[in-house]
Each structure stands twice: as C-alpha cells, then as structure tokens.
Steps between C-alpha positions, in 0.01 A plus 500: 500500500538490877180399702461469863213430754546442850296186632188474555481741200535417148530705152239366351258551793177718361450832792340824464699753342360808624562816291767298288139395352510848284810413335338198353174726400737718326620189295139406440428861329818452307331246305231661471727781350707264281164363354430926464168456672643761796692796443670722811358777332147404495222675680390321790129624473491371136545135638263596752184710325248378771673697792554798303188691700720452860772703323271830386595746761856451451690531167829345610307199488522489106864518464549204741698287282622119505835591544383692790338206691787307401798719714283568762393841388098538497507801670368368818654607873542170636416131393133438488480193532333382789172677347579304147593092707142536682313679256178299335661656158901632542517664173211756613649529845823561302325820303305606818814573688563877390828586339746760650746563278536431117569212395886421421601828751501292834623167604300300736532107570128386450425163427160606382741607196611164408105341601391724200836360290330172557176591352671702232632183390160286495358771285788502331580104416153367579641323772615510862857624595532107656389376186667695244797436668449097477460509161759749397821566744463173751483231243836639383719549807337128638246652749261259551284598765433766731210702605358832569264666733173712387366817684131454625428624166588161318795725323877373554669713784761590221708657768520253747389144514700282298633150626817403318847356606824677503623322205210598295609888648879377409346419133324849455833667621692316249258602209503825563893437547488372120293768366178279488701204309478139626716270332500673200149605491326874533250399783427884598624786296837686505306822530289408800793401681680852400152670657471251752840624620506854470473808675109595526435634849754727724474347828752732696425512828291190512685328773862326495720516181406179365132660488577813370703430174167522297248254395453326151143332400532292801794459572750681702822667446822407709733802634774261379386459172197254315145448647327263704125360577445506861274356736420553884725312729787457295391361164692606252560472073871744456586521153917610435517547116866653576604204671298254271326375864140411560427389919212398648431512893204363695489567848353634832690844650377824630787702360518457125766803466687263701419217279649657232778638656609168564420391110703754363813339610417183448371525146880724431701183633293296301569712177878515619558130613265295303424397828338469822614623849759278683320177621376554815331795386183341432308287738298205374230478725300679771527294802198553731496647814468237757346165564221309723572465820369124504167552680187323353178629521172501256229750566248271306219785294427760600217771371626782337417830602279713186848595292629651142594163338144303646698216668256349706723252708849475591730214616873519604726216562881446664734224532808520518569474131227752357205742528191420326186738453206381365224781382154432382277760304177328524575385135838267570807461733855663399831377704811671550773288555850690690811280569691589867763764322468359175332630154163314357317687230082540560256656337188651632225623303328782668312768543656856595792304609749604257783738600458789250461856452167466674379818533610665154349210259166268498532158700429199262214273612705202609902464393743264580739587757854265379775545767787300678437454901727373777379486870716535805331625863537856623466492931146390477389567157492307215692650151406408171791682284372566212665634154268532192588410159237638336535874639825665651439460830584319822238433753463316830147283633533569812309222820420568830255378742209732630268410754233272348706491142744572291644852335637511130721782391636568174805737559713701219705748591376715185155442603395358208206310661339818656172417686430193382809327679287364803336191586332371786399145579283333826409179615204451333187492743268240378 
C-alpha cells in the first residue's frame, strides 16, 4: 500500500466528503439488502404509504422503484434538493417536486435521490445510515469514528455530509476492491458490489468522459474501465478490478477532469512498477507563503460589529515571532495562534464560519473549524494562511486597519465562505 499526505495534511485527518458521501449510502443500503430488508426492485411508495396522496395526479409515481432512486433515475429534471436540505420534512418536499419523465428513462444527478436512500435505509434497518454503518461495515474495516450531517429535518443528508478520512475512503475502495471481503470475512455482499458497480443510468452527454460512462447505485463508471465515488473538489473512491487497484484522493481543485487525468497515469505506473514516481515527484510539505515582517503591534478588544458567527469582540496581536487573535462570543474567549511562515494547528468552534457548500446544504448550529495557519505580512495587511483539515479547503484571515477598528476577512478562492466572510471590529466607546 502506498500512502502519501503532504504536510500540514494527514491521512487520517476526518473532512467533508461531499458527494463521495453517496457512495457510502449506497454501502449502507447494501446491508440493508444483504440482511433482505431492501430490495432494488421495491416500490418506493410501499416504504412510504403516508405520501402516497402527493403522488395521485401522476401515475409514474407508482412505478418509482428503489433501484431507481439508487442510479439517479426518479424521473425528476434536475436535482431537487435545495427544496428537500431546507424543507421542515424532505421526504414530502421530495414527493412534492413533480416528476418529468418516468422513472429509470432519464438520468439526472440529484442528491435528493440518495437523501431518500438514507431514509430508505432507516425504514429499512431501524436505524440511521451513520449508525447502521457503525455497527455493521466500520467495526470491520477499523473505522472508529466519523460523523455525519442532518438536513433541517433531523434526517442524515445521505448525499452529502459525511466526515471521514481518506484512509477510511482508501478502506471502502479496497472492500469493494475484494468483493465485500475483509480478511477473510463477507462484510457486504458479492451481489451488492456486482449492482453497486454496474451499468444503471446512461449518462451520455452529461459532461466530460469520466462523467458520461454511466452511473451504478452510487457510484460512477470510469471511461477507462471500473467505477468510482466522487465528491466535490476532488474527493475521490476509484475502484480498478482489472488492475486489482483501489485509490483514494482527498483534496481541494476546481478541475476534477484534470484530477483524474493526472490519476490515470499515476495509478498505471503504479500497477506497472510496484512503485511510486521518481523521488522528487512528491513534495512533503506546503511551505507557506511568506513571513512577518517583524513589526509589533496589539489592537487590545475591540467590539464586533452584529455578524454570522456572533463574535462579540476581537483582539489581534504581532511580534515578530507570531500572530495571535483572540475572539470572545459573550459565552468564552477562543485564540488562534499563527507562527511567522510556519504551520500551528487551531481550532475554532463557530458559528457560520465553516468553509462549505454554504448555499446548497443547512449550516450546523456551531462546528468546529480544525485548520493549520501560518502568518507572514502582505504591504500593510496582516495574513492568516489558513488550510483546513476538516474540509478541503484553503482559506486566508485576512487584518487590516480601518479608521476607528479593525476589518476581518475570510478569503477562499472557491468562495466557500459566501456572505458570512466579514467582520468588523471598533474601539469600544464606553
């Protein structure tokens, strides 16, 4: 087994999957299947009697099978979920969004599909997908903790949401690898991996090749051959059963056909060689971008303007050996602690803080916020660089003076923060 993470990162850090979430969903309702409590050929209504009066006026509501939800063919026109993440009840938003084609003729990504998967499987099992999956699959591949976030609902995202590491992805890659055997033991069955990994939705024309090779029960197909789970940004689960190769990738890119066009080659060499690229090849740390530029000043608190995460005062700190910021929510005071141009891990729990898919998916109340920082001086602002280990993204905090105050800015190039990525601080007036 090769494994590689490039400092401050580490394999076994926990991070939001995105969409590579499904593929673990899909593993969930293999259980389920194995334990023949869920069927691809069940009706979906059956599971769901209550509902059955949103689906009157149209019949191709009724043949709306498991297998259906499971490849991504419902019959819907484009992924509904935004109306399921926000709804007071997703499964009803799910049924009130009408159908336009029937189900199993038309492929369209909708992670509203895998949401109902989820709650499929609690019907199912009599448990959560999180839960189900701790007592069942985890236990057996040495997963011993990770978590997952709900929809306002209460009901596991399913789709998105999951916080796991890349070996835990490197794990599920490898059992599916295997056939669902671990060390000599049937942990999900042959057959579900044989669905899992076959050819349920046409997807021509859905984008680039990798995208278009046709989709499984979560999972998708490669152009060169095997499937994958995927997630946004670069996460990805590729499974090779021609080259007897599982990978796992965490990581933060815009281009993930370029991602994998740069996998490809790697993961041949490493079937042909045994190997890994000539040394050199892979650098063993990020160095950060710059350092302080030996200035010392302290701003003392300041009042925070009314903001997203309710900090209510702010302090920031410089000598020539560190930045400190101290922030105070009316309930305690967190620091953050960044070395001139070297790496010190922080955590910050928050609220709305949180680089995510913020717009597509509920905010949790308050969430820690685990990343590496480094500080260096940029003309006259202060740079806090920033890279998360709990989510695949790099950030920047970014200081500089305004009359009367201070001026906070968290920066992503992806713009993961959205709205919420100011905050303003005065000398307080009392």
């Amino acid at each position: 087994m090769v494994r590689w993470a490039v400092a401050p990162y580490a394999c076994d850090d926990k991070r939001e999957m995105y969409s590579l979430s499904k593929s673990f969903t899909s593993t969930a309702a293999g259980v389920a299947f194995g334990m023949g409590k869920l069927h691809p050929d069940d009706r979906v209504l059956d599971w769901f009697p209550e509902y059955a009066s949103l689906c009157t006026g149209d019949a191709r509501w009724s043949r709306l099978c498991v297998g259906h939800v499971l490849s991504m063919n419902t019959g819907h026109a484009a992924c509904v979920m935004p109306q399921v993440a926000f709804a007071a009840d997703g499964v009803r938003a799910f049924f009130e969004a009408p159908l336009s084609y029937e189900p199993g003729a038309f492929f369209a990504y909708n992670t509203a599909a895998t949401y109902l998967v989820a709650e499929l499987v609690r019907r199912a099992a009599g448990c959560t997908v999180p839960e189900l999956l701790a007592r069942t699959v985890f236990p057996a591949l040495g997963v011993e903790d990770f978590s997952w976030q709900v929809c306002a609902d209460g009901r596991c995202q399913g789709g998105t949401g999951l916080q796991a590491s890349c070996d835990d992805v490197a794990k599920l890659a490898l059992l599916y690898l295997n056939e669902g055997e671990w060390k000599g033991r049937q942990v999900l069955p042959r057959e579900w991996v044989r669905l899992a990994s076959g050819l349920h939705s046409v997807n021509e024309g859905n984008g680039t090749p990798d995208w278009c090779a046709g989709y499984g029960y979560q999972f998708w197909l490669n152009r060169r051959g095997g499937f994958r789970g995927d997630g946004a940004f670069g996460q990805l689960c590729v499974v090779l059963p021609e080259t007897g190769i599982a990978a796992a990738v965490t990581a933060e890119c815009t281009d993930m056909s370029a991602e994998l066009n740069a996998l490809w080659p790697l993961l041949e060499n490493l079937h042909a060689r045994s190997g890994v690229p000539a040394e050199g090849g892979l650098p063993e740390a990020y160095a950060p971008q710059g350092r302080l530029d030996g200035k010392e000043w302290d701003t003392g608190w300041l009042d925070c303007r009314a903001n997203p995460a309710a900090f209510t005062g702010l302090r920031v700190r410089v000598d020539g050996k560190a930045a400190r910021v101290w922030l105070c929510d009316g309930r305690g005071v967190q620091t953050v602690c960044a070395p001139s141009g070297a790496w010190q891990e922080n955590v910050l729990w928050t609220k709305n803080f949180r680089p995510t898919l913020f717009r597509q998916m509920p905010r949790t109340e308050r969430a820690p916020l685990r990343f590496a920082a480094a500080a260096h001086t940029r003309g006259e602002m202060l740079v806090l660089e920033c890279r998360s280990l709990n989510a695949p993204h790099a950030f920047e905090m970014r200081f500089s003076a305004r009359e009367g105050g201070m001026r906070m800015e968290l920066f992503s190039r992806l713009d993961v923060f959205g709205e919420e990525k100011l905050l303003e601080a005065d000398r307080p007036q009392r």
